[in-house]
TINUVO-468332 format. One record per residue (C-alpha): x, y, z; residue number from 0. Coordinates in pm, 1 decimal, always signed. Layout:
BEGIN
+----------+----------+----------+-----+
!       xx !       yy !       zz ! seq !
+----------+----------+----------+-----+
!        X !        Y !        Z ! NUM !
...
+----------+----------+----------+-----+
END
This chain:
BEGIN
+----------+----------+----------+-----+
!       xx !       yy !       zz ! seq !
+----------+----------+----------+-----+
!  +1617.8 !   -292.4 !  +1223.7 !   0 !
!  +1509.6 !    -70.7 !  +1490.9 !   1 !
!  +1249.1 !   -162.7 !  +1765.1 !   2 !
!   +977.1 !   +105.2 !  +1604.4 !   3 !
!  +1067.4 !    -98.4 !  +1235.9 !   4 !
!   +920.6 !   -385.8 !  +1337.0 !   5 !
!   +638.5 !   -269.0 !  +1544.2 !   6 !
!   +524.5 !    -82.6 !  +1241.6 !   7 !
!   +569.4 !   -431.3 !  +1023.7 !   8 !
!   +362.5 !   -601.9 !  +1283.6 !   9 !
!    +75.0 !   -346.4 !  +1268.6 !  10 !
!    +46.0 !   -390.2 !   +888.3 !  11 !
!    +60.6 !   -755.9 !   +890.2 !  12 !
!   -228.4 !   -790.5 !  +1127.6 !  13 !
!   -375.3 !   -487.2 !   +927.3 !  14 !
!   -359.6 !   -676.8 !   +618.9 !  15 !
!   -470.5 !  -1034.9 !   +793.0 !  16 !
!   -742.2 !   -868.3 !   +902.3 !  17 !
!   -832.9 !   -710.6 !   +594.7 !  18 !
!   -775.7 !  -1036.6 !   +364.5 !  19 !
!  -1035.9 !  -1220.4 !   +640.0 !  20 !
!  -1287.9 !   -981.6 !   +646.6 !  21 !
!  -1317.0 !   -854.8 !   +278.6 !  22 !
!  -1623.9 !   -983.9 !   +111.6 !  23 !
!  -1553.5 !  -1135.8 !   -213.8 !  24 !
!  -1798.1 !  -1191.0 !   -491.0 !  25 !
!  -1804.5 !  -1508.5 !   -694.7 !  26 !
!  -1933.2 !  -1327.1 !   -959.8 !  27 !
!  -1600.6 !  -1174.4 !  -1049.3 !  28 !
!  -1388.6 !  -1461.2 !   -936.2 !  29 !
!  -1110.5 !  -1580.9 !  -1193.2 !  30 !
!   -952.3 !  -1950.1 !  -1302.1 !  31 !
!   -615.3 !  -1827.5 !  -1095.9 !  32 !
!   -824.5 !  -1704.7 !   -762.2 !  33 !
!   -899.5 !  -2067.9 !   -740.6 !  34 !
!   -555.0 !  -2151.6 !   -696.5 !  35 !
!   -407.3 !  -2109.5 !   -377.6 !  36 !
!    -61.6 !  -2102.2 !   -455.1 !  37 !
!    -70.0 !  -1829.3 !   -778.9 !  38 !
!    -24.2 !  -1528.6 !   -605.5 !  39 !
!   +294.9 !  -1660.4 !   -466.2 !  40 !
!   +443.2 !  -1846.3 !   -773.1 !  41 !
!   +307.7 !  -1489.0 !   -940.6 !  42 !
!   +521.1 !  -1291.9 !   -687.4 !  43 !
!   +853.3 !  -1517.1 !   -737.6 !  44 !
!   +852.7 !  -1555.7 !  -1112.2 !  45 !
!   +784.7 !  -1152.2 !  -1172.6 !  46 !
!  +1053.7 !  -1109.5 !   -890.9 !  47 !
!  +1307.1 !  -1332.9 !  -1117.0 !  48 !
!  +1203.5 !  -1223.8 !  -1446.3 !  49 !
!  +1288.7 !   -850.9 !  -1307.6 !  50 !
!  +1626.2 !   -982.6 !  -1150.0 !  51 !
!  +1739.4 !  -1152.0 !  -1490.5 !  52 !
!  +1619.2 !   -840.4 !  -1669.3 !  53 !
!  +1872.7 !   -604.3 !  -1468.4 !  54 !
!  +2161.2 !   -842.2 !  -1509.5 !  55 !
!  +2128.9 !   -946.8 !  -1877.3 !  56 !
!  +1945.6 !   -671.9 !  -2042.5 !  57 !
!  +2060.8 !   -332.1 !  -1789.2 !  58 !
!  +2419.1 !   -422.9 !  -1641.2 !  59 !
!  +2566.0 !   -409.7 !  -1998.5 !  60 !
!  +2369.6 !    -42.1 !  -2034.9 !  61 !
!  +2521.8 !   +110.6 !  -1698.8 !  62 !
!  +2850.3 !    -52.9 !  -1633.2 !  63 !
!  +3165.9 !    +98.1 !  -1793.0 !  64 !
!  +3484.7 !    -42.5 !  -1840.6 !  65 !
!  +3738.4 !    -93.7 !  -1571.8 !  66 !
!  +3953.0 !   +252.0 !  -1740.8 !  67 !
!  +3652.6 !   +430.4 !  -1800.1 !  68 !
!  +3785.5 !   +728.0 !  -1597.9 !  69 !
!  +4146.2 !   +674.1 !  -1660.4 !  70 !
!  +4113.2 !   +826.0 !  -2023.2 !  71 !
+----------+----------+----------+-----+
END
């Protein structure tokens, strides 16, 4: 990546550290999985394989043609 790249990555992450430190939350709309620490993450990996698995099992036989598609 270029030099500007990850200047521009730096600048958000302190944006959002900075945003997650300083945001008030309210108790009174606080959820069972906010009181995990680990949900968002395990959240953020399981949607990230359930969409992998989806484009391999469910959308690769959709799109992909056989090897003589084009040879007909």
């Amino acid at each position: 990546m270029k030099t500007w790249h990850w200047i521009i990555l730096a600048l958000l992450t302190i944006a959002s550290i900075i945003a997650s430190l300083t945001m008030h939350h309210d108790p009174a709309h606080s959820h069972l999985w906010d009181t995990l620490p680990v949900f968002w993450i395990l959240f953020g990996f399981i949607g990230c394989v359930v969409l992998i698995v989806f484009a391999k099992k469910i959308l690769a036989p959709i799109i992909y043609k056989k090897e003589d598609y084009y040879n007909d």
